[in-house]
C-alpha positions as CSV (number, residue, x, y, z in Angstrom):
1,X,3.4,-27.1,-5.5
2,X,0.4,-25.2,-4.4
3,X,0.9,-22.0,-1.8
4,X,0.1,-23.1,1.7
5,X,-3.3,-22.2,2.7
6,X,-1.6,-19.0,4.9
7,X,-0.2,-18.1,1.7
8,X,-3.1,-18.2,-1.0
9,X,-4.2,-15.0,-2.4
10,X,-7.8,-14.1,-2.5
11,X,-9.8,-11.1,-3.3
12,X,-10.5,-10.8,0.2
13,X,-7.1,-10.8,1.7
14,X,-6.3,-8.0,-1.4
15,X,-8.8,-6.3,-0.4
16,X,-8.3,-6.1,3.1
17,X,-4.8,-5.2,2.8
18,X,-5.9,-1.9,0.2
19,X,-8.5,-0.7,3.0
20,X,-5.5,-1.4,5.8
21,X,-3.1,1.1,3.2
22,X,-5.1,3.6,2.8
23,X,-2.9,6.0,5.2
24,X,-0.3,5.2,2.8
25,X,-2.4,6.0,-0.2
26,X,-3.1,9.0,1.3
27,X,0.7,10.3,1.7
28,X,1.5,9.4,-2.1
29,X,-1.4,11.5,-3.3
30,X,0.4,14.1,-0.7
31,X,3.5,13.6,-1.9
32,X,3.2,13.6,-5.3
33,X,0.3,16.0,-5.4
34,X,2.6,18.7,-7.0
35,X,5.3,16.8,-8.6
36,X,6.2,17.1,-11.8
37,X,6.5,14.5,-13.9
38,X,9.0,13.5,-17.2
39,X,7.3,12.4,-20.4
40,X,10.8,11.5,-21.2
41,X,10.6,8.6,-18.1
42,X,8.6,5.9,-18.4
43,X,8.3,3.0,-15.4
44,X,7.0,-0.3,-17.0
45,X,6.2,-3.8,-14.1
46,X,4.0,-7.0,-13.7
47,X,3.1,-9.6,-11.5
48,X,4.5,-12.3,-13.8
49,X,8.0,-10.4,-13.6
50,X,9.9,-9.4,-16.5
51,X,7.7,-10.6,-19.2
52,X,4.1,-10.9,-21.2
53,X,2.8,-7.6,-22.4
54,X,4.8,-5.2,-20.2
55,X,8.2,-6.3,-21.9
56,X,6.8,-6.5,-25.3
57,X,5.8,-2.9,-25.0
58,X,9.6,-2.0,-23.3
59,X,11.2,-3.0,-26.1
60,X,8.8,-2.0,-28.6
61,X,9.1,1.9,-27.1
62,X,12.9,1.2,-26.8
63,X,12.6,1.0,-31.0
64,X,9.9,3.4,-31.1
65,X,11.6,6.4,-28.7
66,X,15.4,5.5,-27.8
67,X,15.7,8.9,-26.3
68,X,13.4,7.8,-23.5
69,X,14.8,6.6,-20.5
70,X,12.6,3.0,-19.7
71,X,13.2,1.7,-15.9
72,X,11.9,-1.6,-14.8
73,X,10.3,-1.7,-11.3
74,X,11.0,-5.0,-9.4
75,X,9.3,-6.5,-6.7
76,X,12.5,-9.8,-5.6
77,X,16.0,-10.4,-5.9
78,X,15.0,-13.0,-9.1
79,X,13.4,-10.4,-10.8
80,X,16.4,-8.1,-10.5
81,X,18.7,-10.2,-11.4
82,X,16.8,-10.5,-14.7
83,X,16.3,-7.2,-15.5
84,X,20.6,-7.2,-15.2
85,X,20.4,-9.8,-17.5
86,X,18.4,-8.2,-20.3
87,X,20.4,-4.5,-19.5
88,X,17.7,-3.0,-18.2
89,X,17.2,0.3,-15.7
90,X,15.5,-1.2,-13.2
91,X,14.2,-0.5,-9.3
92,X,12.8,-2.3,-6.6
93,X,9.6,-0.9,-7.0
94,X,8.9,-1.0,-2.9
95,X,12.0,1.5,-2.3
96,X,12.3,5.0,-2.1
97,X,13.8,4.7,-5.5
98,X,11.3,3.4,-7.1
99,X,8.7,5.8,-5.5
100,X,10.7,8.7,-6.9
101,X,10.4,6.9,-10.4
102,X,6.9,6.1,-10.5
103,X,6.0,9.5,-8.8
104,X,8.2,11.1,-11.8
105,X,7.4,9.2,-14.8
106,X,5.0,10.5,-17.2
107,X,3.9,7.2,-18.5
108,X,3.5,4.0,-15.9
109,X,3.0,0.7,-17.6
110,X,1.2,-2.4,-15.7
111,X,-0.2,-5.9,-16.6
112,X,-2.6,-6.8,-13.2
113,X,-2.8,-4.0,-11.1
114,X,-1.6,-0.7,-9.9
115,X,1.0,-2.8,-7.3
116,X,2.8,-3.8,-10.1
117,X,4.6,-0.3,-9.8
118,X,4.7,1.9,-6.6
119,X,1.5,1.8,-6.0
120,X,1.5,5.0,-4.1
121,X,3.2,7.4,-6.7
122,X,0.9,7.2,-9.3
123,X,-1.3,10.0,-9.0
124,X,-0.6,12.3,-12.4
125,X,0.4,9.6,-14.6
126,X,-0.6,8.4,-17.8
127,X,-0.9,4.7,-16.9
128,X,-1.6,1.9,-19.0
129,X,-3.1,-0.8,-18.2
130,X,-2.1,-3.5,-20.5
131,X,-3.9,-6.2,-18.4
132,X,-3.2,-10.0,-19.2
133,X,-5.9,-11.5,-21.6
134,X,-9.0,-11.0,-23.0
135,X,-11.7,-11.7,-20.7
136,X,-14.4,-14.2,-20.6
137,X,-15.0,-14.3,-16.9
138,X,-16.2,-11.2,-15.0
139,X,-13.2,-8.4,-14.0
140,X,-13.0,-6.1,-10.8
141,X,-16.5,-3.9,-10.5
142,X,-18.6,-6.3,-12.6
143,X,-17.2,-9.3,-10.5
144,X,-18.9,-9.8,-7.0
145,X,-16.0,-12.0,-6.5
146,X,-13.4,-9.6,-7.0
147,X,-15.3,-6.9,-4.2
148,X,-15.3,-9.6,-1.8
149,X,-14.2,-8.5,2.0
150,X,-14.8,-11.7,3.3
151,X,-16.2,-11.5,7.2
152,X,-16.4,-7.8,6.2
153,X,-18.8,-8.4,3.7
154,X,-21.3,-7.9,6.0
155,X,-20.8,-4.5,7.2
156,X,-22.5,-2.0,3.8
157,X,-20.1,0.5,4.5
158,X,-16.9,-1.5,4.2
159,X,-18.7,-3.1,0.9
160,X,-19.5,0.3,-0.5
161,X,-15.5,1.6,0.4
162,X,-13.8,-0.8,-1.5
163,X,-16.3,-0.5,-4.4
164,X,-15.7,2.9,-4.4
165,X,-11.8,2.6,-4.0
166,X,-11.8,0.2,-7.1
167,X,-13.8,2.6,-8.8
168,X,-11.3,5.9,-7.8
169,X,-8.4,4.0,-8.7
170,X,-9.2,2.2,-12.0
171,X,-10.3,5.6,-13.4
172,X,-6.9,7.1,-13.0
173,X,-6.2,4.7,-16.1
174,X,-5.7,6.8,-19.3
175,X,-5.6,3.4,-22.0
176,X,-6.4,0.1,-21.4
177,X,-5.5,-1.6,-24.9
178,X,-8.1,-4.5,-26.4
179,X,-7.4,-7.4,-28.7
180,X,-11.3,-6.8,-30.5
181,X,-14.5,-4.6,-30.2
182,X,-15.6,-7.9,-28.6
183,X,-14.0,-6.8,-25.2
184,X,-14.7,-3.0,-25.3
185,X,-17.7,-3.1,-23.7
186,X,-16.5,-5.4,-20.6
187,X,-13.3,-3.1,-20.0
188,X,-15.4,0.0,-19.5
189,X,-17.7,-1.5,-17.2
190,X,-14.9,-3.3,-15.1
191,X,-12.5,-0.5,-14.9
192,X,-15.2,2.0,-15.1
193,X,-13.9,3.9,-18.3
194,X,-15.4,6.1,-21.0
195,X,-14.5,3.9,-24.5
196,X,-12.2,6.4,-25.8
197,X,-9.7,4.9,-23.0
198,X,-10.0,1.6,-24.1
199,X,-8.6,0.9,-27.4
200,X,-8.8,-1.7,-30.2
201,X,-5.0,-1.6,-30.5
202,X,-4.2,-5.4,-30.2
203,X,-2.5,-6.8,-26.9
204,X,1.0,-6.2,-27.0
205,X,1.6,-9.8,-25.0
206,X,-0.2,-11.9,-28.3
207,X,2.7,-9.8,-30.9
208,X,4.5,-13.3,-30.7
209,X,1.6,-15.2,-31.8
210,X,1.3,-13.3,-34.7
211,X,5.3,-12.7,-36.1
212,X,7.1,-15.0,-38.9
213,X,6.0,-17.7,-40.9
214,X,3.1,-20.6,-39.3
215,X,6.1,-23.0,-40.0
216,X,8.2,-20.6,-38.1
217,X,6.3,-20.0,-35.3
218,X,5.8,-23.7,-34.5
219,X,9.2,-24.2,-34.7
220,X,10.3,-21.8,-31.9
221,X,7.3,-22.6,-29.8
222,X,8.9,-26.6,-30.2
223,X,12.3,-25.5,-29.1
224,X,11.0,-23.8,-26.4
225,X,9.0,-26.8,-24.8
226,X,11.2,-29.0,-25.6
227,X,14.4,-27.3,-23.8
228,X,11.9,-26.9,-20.6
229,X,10.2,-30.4,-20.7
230,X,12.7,-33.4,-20.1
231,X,11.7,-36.4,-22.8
232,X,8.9,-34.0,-25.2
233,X,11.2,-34.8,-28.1
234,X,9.2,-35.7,-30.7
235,X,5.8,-36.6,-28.5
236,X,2.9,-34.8,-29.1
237,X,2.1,-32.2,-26.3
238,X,-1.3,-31.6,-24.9
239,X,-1.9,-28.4,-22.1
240,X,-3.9,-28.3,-19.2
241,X,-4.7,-24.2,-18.0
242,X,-7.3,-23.9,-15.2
243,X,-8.1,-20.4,-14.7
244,X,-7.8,-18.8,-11.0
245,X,-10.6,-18.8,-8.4
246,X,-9.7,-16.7,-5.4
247,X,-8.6,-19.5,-3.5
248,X,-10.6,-22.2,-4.1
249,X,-9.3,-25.3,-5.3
250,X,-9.2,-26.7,-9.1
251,X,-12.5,-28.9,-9.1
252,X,-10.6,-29.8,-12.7
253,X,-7.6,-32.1,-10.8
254,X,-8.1,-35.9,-11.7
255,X,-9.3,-38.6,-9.5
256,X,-6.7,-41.2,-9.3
257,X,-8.2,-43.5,-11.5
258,X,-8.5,-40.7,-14.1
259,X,-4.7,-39.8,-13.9
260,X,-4.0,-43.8,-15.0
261,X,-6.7,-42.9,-17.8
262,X,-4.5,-40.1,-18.9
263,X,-1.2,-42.0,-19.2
264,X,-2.8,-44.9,-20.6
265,X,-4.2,-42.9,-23.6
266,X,-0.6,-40.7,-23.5
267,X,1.3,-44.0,-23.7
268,X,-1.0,-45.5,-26.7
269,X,-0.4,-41.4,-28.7
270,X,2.9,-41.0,-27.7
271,X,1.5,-37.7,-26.0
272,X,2.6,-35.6,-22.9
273,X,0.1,-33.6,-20.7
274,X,1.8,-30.4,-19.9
275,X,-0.3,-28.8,-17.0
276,X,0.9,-25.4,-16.2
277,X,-1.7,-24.3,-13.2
278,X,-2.4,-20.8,-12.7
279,X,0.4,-19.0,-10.4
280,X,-2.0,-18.7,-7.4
281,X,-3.7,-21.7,-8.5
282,X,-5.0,-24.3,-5.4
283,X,-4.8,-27.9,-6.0
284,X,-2.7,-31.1,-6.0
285,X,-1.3,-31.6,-9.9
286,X,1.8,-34.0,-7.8
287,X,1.1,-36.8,-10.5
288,X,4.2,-37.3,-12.1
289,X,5.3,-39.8,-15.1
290,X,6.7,-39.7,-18.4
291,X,3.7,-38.8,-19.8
292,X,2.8,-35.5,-17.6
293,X,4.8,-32.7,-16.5
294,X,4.5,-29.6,-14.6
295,X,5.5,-26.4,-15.7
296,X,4.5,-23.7,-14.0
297,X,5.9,-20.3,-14.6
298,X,8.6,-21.1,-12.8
299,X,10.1,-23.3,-15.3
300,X,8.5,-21.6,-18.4
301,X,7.8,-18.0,-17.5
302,X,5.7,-16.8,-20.8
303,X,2.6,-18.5,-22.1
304,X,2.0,-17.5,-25.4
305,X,5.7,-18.3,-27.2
306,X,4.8,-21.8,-26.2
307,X,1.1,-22.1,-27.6
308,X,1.9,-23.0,-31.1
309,X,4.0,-25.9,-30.1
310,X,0.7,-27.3,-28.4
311,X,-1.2,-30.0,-30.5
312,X,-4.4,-30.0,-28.7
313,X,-5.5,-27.5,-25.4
314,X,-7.5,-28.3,-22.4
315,X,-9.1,-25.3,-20.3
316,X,-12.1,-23.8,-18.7
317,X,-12.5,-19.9,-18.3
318,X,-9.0,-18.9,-18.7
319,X,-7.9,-16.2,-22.0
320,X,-6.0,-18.5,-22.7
321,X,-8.5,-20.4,-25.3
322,X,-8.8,-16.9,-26.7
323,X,-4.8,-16.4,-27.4
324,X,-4.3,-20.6,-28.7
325,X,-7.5,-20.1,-31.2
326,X,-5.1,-18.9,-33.6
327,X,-3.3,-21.3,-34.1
328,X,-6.4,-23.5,-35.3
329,X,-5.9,-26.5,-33.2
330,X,-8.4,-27.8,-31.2
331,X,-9.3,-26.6,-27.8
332,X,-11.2,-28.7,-25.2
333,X,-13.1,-26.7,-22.5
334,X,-13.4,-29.0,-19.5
335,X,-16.2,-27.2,-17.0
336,X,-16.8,-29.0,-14.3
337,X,-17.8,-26.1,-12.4
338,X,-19.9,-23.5,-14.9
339,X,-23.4,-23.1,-12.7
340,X,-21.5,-21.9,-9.3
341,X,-18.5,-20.1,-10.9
342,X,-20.6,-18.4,-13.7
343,X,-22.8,-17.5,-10.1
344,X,-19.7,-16.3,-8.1
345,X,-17.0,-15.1,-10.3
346,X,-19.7,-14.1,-13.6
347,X,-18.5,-14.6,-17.7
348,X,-18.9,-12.2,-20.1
349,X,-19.8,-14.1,-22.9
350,X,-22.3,-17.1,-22.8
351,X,-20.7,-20.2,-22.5
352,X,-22.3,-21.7,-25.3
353,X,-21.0,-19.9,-27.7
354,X,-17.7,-19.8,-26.1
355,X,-17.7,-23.4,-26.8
356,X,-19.5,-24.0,-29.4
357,X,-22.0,-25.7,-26.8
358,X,-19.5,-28.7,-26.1
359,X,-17.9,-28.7,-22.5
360,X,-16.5,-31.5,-20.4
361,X,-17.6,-32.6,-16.7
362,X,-14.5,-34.3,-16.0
363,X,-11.4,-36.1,-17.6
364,X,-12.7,-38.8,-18.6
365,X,-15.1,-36.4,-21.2
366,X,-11.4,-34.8,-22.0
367,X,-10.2,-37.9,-22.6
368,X,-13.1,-39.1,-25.0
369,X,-13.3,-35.9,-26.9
370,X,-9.6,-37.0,-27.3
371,X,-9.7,-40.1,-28.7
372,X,-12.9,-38.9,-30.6
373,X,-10.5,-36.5,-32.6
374,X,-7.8,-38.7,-32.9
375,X,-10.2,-41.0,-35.0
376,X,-12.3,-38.6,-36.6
377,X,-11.1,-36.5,-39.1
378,X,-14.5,-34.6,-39.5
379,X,-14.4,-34.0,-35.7
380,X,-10.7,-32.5,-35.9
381,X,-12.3,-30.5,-39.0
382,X,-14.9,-29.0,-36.7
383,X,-12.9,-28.3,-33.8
384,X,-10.5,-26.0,-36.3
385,X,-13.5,-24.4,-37.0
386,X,-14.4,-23.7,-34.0
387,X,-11.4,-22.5,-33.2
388,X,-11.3,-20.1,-36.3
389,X,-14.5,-18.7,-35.0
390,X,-12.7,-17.8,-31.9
391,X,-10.1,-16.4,-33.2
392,X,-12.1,-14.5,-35.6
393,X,-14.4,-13.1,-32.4
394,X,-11.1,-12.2,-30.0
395,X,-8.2,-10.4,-32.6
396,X,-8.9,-7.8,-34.9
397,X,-5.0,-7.3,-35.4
398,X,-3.0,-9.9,-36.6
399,X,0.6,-8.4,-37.6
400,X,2.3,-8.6,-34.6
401,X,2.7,-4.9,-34.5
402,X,0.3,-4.5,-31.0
403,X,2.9,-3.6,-29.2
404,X,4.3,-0.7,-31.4
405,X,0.7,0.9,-32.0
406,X,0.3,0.9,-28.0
407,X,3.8,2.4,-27.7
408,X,2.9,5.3,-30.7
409,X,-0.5,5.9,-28.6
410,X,1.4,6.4,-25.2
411,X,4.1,8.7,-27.3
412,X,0.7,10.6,-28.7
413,X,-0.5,11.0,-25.0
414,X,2.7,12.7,-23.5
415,X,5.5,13.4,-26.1
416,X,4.0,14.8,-28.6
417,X,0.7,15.9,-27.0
């Protein structure tokens, strides 16, 4: 289900709420002004919980320094009990404790943003930020989008204080780790950093895309769908991934007569449609059948240990095509939206070549760019090679080792520095 419209998270409500903290900003930077911090501690969190890139780079610094004590910061109950599942040292990160370990660890780890942690401790840390994905629409600074105040936009000064908070904050980052050159560029202007702070070290959340055998990897990605999706046995499984956008709904959703569309052709394939909607995604996916299934990360917390058990993927801005391109199956970029979000929210990269200059309106274009590579095998030749050119253009690093060069970096920076 969709969060209720008091609920949704937008840029604007974020962004309120950092101009409404600042008094609290102020007495961390007081409060931690002089502290002295433990390169011997580092505090690791996310907003997707315990999981993606800030776990992989746990466990990897776990292998890489076991003298190092690693704590967790938590922000529910489900999260902590999690992080007693996996063993971990672990804090609410809102707590008193977990202001006295982020205002004492010399190295803070974080996926989205500096709330992923105490927030207000941070000042005198080495702090990576690990992000989630490789970006092809615009980030934070280079993103009008992402500045927005809503009905304070209009007033310059409240415009030109959050810019300038975004600015102050994002520069307290000390690495901010890349899958490719590609991305350099676009890190440095969004988070405002000189390009010795953002590394081509891989992304330490794509390390399972990369490990074992092809055979291997398809395998595990199988098992995994298949213990989360009732009746996938054996079918083939196609993903839907919209991207976010602050609020808005998913122009993407089928029409009624498109959803019958879509279990007609999954009945005649003996295919599911997964759809797993962005977590602050807006829009009504409450189609249900035997032939498409929700799983949000509620069900299936990680993303990328399920990608190679995908057959064919449907999306429009998200990372995502960037992380499933290496598997070499086809990807179908349904767009339905590119003039006013490449307007609002911005890309990166031209769209184009992105795509290879195929997109898709609606479903029914999806659908026929289905059946189009179900009966042509020099279409399904051309979408892997599009896909290899994707692939090729987002990961220089393919050993599943991103998380281990990260961890040595951050061990560089503080240990041994």
């Amino acid at each position: 289900m969709p969060p209720s419209p008091a609920a949704r998270f937008t840029f604007a409500r974020g962004n309120a709420a950092k101009l409404a903290s600042l008094p609290r900003y102020l007495t961390g930077n007081l409060r931690t002004r002089f502290a002295t911090r433990d390169p011997r501690l580092w505090v690791f969190g996310s907003a997707f919980g315990l999981s993606d890139g800030a776990l992989a780079l746990l466990r990897a610094a776990r292998r890489l320094e076991p003298s190092v004590r690693l704590a967790w910061l938590v922000g529910n109950a489900d999260e902590a009990r999690r992080a007693r599942s996996l063993g971990l040292d672990w804090a609410a990160k809102d707590s008193s404790e977990g202001f006295e370990l982020t205002a004492s660890a010399g190295v803070v780890a974080v996926t989205h943003g500096f709330g992923d942690v105490n927030r207000y401790a941070l000042r005198g840390a080495t702090i990576a930020q690990l992000w989630h994905g490789s970006p092809m629409k615009k980030l934070h600074a280079d993103s009008p989008a992402a500045l927005s105040l809503g009905p304070l936009n209009r007033f310059p000064p409240a415009r030109r204080l959050i810019r300038e908070a975004y600015r102050r904050g994002t520069r307290r980052i000390s690495l901010l780790p890349v899958a490719s050159e590609t991305f350099v560029p676009f890190m440095c202007s969004a988070f405002d950093l000189p390009r010795e702070r953002v590394r081509v070290l891989g992304e330490p959340r794509t390390d399972v895309l990369f490990r074992g055998s092809v055979a291997g990897r398809r395998a595990a990605a199988r098992e995994l769908l298949e213990r989360g999706v009732p009746g996938l046995v054996g079918r083939r499984a196609l993903l839907y991934a919209p991207t976010w956008r602050d609020g808005e709904p998913d122009p993407g959703v089928p029409t009624d007569r498109q959803w019958r569309r879509i279990d007609a052709y999954c009945t005649a394939t003996d295919s599911v449609l997964l759809i797993r909607p962005h977590p602050l995604g807006v829009g009504s996916y409450g189609h249900t059948s035997r032939h498409v299934r929700l799983i949000p990360p509620t069900v299936l917390p990680e993303s990328m240990p399920l990608l190679w058990g995908i057959d064919t993927l449907i999306t429009d801005y998200s990372s995502m095509a960037f992380d499933y391109s290496v598997t070499g199956n086809p990807i179908i970029f349904l767009a339905p939206d590119l003039e006013h979000y490449a307007s609002t929210r911005g890309l990166y990269l031209d769209y184009a070549t992105v795509t290879g200059g195929r997109w898709r309106q609606d479903w029914d274009g999806v659908l026929d760019a289905l059946e189009n590579l179900d009966a042509d095998a020099a279409a399904r030749e051309r979408a892997a090679g599009r896909s290899a050119a994707l692939a090729a253009l987002a990961h220089r690093h393919t050993d599943g080792r991103s998380a281990k060069r990260v961890a040595k970096h951050l061990a560089e920076l503080t240990l041994r520095a």
